[in-house]
Short mmCIF file of the C-alpha atoms (twelve columns), coordinates in Angstrom:
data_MODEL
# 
_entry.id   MODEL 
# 
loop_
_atom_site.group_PDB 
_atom_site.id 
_atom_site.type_symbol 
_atom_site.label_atom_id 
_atom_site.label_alt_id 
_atom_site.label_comp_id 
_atom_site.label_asym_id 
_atom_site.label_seq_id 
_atom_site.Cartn_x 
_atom_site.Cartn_y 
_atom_site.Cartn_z 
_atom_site.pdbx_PDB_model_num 
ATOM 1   C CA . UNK A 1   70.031  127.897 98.029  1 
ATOM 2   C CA . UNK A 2   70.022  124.976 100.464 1 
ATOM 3   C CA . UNK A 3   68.410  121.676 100.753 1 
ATOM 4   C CA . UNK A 4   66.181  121.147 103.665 1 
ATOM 5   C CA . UNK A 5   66.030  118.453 106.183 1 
ATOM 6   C CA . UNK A 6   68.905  115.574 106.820 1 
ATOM 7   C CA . UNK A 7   71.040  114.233 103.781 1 
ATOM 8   C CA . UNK A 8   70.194  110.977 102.041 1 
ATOM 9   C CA . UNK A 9   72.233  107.817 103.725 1 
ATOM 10  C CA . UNK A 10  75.281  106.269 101.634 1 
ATOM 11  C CA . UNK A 11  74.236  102.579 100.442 1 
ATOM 12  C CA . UNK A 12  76.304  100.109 98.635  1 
ATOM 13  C CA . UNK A 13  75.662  100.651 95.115  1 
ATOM 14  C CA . UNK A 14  74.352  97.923  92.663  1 
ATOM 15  C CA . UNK A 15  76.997  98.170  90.280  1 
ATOM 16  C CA . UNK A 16  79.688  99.517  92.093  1 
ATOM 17  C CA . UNK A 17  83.092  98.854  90.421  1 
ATOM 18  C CA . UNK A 18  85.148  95.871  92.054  1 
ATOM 19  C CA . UNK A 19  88.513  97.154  91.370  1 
ATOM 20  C CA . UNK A 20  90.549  100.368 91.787  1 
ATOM 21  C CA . UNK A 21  91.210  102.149 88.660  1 
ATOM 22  C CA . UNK A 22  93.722  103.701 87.040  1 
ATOM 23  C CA . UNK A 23  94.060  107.754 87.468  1 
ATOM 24  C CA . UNK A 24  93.422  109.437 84.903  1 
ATOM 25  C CA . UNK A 25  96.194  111.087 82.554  1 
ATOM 26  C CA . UNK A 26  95.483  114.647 83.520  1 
ATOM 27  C CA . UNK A 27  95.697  113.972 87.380  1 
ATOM 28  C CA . UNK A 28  98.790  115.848 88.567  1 
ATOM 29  C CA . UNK A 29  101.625 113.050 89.323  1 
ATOM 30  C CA . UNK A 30  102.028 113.824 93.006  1 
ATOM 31  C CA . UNK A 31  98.309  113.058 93.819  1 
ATOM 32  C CA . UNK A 32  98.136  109.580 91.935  1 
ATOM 33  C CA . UNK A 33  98.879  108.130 95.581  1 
ATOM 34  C CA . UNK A 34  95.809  110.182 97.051  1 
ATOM 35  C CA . UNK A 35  93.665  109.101 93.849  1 
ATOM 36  C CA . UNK A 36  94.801  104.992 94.747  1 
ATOM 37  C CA . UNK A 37  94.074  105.430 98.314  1 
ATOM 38  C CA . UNK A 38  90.854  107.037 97.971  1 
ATOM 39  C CA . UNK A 39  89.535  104.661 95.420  1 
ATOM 40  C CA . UNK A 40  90.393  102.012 97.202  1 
ATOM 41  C CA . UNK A 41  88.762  103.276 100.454 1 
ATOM 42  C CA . UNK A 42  85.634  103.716 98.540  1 
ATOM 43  C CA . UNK A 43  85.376  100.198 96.067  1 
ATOM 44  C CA . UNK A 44  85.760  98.489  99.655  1 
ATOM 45  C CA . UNK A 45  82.646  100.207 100.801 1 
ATOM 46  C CA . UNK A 46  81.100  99.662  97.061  1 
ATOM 47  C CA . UNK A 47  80.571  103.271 96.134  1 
ATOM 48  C CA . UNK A 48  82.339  103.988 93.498  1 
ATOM 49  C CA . UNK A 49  80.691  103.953 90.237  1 
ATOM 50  C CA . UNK A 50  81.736  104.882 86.912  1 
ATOM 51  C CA . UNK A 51  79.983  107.871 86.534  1 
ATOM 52  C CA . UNK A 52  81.875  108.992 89.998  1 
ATOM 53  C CA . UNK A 53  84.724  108.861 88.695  1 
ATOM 54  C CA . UNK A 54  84.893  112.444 87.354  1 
ATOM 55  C CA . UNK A 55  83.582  113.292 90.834  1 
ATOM 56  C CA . UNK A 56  86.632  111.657 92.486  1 
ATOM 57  C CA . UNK A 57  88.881  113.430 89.734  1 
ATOM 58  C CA . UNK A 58  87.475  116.797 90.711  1 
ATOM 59  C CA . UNK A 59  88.140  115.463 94.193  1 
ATOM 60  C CA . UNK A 60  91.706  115.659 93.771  1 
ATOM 61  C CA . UNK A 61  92.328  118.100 91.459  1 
ATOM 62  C CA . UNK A 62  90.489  120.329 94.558  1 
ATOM 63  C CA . UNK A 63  92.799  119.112 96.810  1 
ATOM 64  C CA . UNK A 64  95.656  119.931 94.678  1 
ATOM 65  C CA . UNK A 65  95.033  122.915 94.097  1 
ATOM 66  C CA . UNK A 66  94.512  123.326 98.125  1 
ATOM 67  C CA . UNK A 67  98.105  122.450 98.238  1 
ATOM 68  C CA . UNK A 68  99.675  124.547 95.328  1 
ATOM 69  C CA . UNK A 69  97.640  127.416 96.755  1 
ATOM 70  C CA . UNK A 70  98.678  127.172 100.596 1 
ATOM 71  C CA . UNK A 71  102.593 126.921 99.157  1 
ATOM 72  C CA . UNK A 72  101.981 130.067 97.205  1 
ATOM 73  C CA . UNK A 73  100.746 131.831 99.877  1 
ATOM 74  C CA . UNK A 74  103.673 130.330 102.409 1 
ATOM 75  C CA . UNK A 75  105.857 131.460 99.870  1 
ATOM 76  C CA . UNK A 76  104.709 134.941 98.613  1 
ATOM 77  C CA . UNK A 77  102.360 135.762 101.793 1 
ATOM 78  C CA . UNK A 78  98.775  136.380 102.011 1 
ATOM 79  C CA . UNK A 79  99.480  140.170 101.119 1 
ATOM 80  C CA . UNK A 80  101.743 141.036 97.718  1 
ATOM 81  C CA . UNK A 81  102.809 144.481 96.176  1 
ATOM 82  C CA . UNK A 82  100.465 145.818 93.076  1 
ATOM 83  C CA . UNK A 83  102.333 147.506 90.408  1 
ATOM 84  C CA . UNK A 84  101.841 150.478 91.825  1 
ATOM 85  C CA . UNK A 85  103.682 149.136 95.424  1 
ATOM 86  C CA . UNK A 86  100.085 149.216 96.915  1 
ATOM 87  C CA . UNK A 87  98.850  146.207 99.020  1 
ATOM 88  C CA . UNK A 88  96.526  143.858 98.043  1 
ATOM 89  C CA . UNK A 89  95.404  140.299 98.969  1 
ATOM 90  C CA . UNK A 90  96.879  137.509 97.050  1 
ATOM 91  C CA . UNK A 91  95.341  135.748 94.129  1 
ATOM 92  C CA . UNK A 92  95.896  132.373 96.105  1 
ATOM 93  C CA . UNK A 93  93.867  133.164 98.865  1 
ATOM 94  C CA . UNK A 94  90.652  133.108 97.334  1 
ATOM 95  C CA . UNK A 95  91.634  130.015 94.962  1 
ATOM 96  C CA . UNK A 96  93.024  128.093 98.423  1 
ATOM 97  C CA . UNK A 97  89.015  129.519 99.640  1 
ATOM 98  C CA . UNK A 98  87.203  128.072 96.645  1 
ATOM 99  C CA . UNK A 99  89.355  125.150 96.570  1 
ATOM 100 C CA . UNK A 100 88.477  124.501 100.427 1 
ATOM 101 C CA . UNK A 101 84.646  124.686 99.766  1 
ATOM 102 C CA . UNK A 102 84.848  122.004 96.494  1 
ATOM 103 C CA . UNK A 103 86.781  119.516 98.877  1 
ATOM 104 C CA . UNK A 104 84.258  120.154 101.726 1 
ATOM 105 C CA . UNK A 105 81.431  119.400 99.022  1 
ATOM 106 C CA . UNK A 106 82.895  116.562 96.930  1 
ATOM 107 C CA . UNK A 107 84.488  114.833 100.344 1 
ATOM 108 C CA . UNK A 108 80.953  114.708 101.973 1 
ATOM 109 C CA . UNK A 109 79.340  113.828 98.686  1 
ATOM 110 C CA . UNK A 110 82.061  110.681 98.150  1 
ATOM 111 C CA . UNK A 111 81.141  109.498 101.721 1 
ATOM 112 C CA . UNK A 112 84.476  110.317 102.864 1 
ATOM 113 C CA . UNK A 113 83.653  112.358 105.932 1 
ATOM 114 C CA . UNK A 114 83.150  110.317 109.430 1 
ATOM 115 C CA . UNK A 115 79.403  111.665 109.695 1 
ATOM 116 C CA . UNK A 116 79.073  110.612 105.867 1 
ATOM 117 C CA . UNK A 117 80.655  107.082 106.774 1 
ATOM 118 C CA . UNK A 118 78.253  107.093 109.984 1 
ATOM 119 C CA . UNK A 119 74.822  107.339 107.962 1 
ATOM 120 C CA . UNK A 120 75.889  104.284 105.456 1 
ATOM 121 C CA . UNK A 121 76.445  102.415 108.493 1 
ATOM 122 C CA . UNK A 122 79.728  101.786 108.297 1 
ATOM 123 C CA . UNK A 123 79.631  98.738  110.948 1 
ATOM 124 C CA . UNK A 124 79.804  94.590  110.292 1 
ATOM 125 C CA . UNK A 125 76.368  93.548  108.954 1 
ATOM 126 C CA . UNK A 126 76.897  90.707  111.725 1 
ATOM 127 C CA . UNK A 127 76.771  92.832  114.608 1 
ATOM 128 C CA . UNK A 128 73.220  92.799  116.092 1 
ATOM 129 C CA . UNK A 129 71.473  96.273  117.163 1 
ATOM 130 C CA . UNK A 130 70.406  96.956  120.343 1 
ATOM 131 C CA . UNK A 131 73.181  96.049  121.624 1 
ATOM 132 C CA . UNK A 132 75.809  97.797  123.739 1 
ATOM 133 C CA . UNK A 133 79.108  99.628  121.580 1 
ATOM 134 C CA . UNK A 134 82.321  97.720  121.743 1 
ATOM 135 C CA . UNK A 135 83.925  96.671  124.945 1 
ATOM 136 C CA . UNK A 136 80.623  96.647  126.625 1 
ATOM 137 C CA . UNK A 137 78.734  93.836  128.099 1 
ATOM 138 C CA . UNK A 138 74.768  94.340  128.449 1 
# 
């Protein structure tokens, strides 16, 4: 099932926690930098909250598992042998497919998209509308 009509816009959230924190201890070591540099992206545009933070984990856990999934099937190839010596497709495929979909989800969810950064408005509150973009005089 799908939701009708144009997604809510991102606002700053009352709340919103004013440092980065720490990863959690079950985040694999090689995506602590991704987990830093994501958080920090986010507390500057006061969005993350507390209770996002398991959304952030599952985040990069997702994206992990994107990674140890297209090295499996670099290294062992979309097709392996069955027992039998039959073809079939590999296991990693259609984790690296799921995995895909939950990043999709949880990166448009986190505001971490450019159209999800777009509807919050991600432009100086000084900057008066109506006017013309960037490097144009009116």
């Amino acid at each position: 099932m799908s939701t009708r009509g144009r997604k809510a816009d991102l606002k700053a959230i009352e709340g919103g926690l004013s440092g980065v924190p720490k990863p959690p201890a079950t985040l694999p070591p090689d995506m602590v930098t991704e987990w830093t540099v994501i958080a920090t992206d986010m507390v500057a545009r006061k969005i993350l909250t507390a209770p996002a933070l398991g959304v952030l984990e599952t985040y990069i856990v997702a994206r992990w598992m994107v990674q140890e999934c297209q090295k499996s099937l670099h290294e062992h190839s979309p097709l392996v042998k069955t027992a039998h010596g039959m073809l079939k497709p590999n296991p990693a495929a259609g984790m690296l497919s799921k995995a895909m979909e939950t990043v999709a989800r949880l990166s448009a969810e986190l505001g971490l998209t450019p159209a999800a950064r777009s509807k919050q408005g991600f432009t100086p509150k000084d900057k008066p509308k109506g006017g013309a973009p960037d490097g144009l005089e009116v």
